[in-house]
Phi, psi and omega in degrees: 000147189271128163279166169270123178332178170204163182250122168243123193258093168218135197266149179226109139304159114280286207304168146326180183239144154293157184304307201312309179298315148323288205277346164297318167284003148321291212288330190292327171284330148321317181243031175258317202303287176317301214280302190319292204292324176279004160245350169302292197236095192278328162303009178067023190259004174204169200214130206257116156265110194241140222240160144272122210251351160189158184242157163253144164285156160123230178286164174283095178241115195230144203265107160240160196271033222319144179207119151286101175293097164315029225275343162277143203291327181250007154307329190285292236290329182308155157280116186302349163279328184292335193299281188336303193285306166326323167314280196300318198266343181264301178318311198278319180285337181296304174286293349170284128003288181288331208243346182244019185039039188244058194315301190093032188092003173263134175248117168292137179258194201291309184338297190300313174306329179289255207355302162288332180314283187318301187304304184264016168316319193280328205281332173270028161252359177277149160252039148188072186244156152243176179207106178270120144208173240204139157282080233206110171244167185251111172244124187057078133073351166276127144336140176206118178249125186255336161246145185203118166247181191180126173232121161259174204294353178269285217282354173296327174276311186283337157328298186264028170257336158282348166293309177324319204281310235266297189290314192300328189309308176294305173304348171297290183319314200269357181231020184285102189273121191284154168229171186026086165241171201238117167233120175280139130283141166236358178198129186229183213179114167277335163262155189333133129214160192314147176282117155124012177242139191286175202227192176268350175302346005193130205248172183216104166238104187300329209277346183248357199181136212242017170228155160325150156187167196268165190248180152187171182267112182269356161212148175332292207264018118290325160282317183298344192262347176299307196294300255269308164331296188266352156251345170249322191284152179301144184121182181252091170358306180304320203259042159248163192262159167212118202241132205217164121286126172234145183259098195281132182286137183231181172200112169085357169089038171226139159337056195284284186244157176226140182238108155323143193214317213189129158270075186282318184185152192238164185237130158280098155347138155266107169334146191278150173280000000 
């Protein structure tokens, strides 16, 4: 008889684990485990857990329980080992990834960097550690690993030193100022808001983003030449044009706020035919 899969986690050390590091390399499979199971059935009707069903003594080996709440119809129907062993070979191309600084067309959001940050913390504070983990079900009482990753303490430091490499990049990207972009109101707000708190308003700039999104001010004199426009100036607001520098604000390496910096000049639109 087939068991329900499993995840076995065995950590190799010579020093201690600091706790923090410990308990980091769980949780990074927890929420690697959710996000996976959450690009499966992307409407949120089902949900990936993962529980620890025994630790062995001798290195840090821990037997876990992967448990999908099933709530899409056609999720039961999957075989759950295969999700598993997909698990472990998408965890592994991932670290893998990190450790040859090769993405390959993968852009890791902040998460995704925690997340492997985490996974390989103890082990690259080791001066000899490994990190194993094994996809694994029991048929007739026999051990069977049907997926396997391994990573050691050499390739674990360079994992973060491309995550290290990875958040300034991001952190660039999100403080990267566009300049003479061209900005619509599609919602406009006769009143005030503070310079650097988004406001109600929400703009259209096709060359960074084909949707609305909200604003703020990075300065007095770029919201007073705004406001002046939508409350005093002659005309219809919607049907100008605003040629602007924006500082773009990101979430996921997508476009969330644009922060007004420069009011270079406004425009009348030409009615559409």
């Amino acid at each position: 008889m087939k068991e329900q899969p499993q995840l076995t986690l065995r950590i190799e050390t010579e020093d201690p684990i600091e706790l923090r590091a410990f308990v980091g390399a769980f949780t990074s499979l927890a929420s690697e485990f959710e996000r996976q199971i959450k690009d499966l059935v992307p409407d949120g009707r089902s949900e990936g857990q993962i529980y620890v069903r025994e630790v062995r003594k001798g290195s840090i080996e821990a037997d876990l329980l992967p448990y999908l709440t099933a709530l899409a119809p056609f999720i039961a129907h999957l075989d759950q080992a295969l999700i598993v062993d997909q698990f472990v070979e998408t965890w592994g191309r991932r670290i893998s990834a990190l450790i040859s600084g090769e993405l390959e067309g993968w852009v890791p959001s902040k998460n995704d960097l925690k997340t492997i940050a985490d996974a390989t913390e103890a082990i690259a504070c080791d001066p000899m550690g490994s990190s194993t983990l094994e996809a694994v079900y029991f048929k007739d009482g026999k051990r069977q690993v049907t997926a396997s990753f391994k990573f050691s303490t050499p390739e674990a430091k360079q994992a973060q030193k491309t995550i290290d490499a990875q958040y300034k990049l991001l952190d660039q990207s999100e403080n990267e100022t566009k300049e003479r972009l061209l900005m619509v109101f599609t919602r406009t707000d006769v009143g005030n808001a503070k310079v650097g708190k988004r406001s109600g308003e929400r703009v259209l700039i096709e060359e960074l983003s084909n949707k609305p999104l909200a604003i703020m001010y990075s300065s007095e004199l770029a919201e007073e030449r705004i406001k002046h426009e939508i409350r005093e100036a002659e005309g219809n607001v919607y049907k100008k044009g605003f040629v602007v520098d924006v500082n773009v604000k990101t979430v996921n390496q997508r476009p969330s706020v644009y922060a007004i910096t420069n009011v270079h000049t406004v425009l009348d639109l030409p009615d559409d035919e």
